[in-house]
C-alpha positions, 0 to 999 in steps of 0.5 A: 492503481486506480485502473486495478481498483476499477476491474478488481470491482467489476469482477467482484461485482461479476462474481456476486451476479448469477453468472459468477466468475470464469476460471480465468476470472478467478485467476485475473482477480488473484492477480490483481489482488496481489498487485494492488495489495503490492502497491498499497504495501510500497506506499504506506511503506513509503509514508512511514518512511518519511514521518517525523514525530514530535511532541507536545513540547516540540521534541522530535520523538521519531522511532531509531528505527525509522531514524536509521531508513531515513539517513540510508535513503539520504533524507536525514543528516542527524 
């Protein structure tokens, strides 16, 4: 991901110069684009997928929702 970061970064750097994108810049950058939002997407995905909540008092208030994901992946008995 962070190699997808470094070229989405010289291209925008590339499109903001006098020269500016090629089209197949331009179609390379959208492409990257997609990808990294992808991954970012599949990760925090992933983290709220592993939270719990708890309270001031020590109770666990996770939503069911995340709750149910988790007993489906196997990482909850309750």
């Amino acid at each position: 991901m962070q190699a997808v970061r470094q070229r989405i970064n010289e291209l925008a750097a590339k499109a903001k110069s006098d020269a500016g994108l090629t089209e197949a810049e331009t179609k390379e950058r959208a492409e990257l684009r997609q990808e990294f939002l992808a991954n970012f997407k599949k990760a925090f995905q992933s983290q709220v997928e592993m939270m719990q909540v708890f309270d001031k008092e020590g109770n666990e208030v996770t939503p069911d929702k995340v709750r149910k994901i988790q007993r489906e992946k196997g990482l909850r008995d309750n």
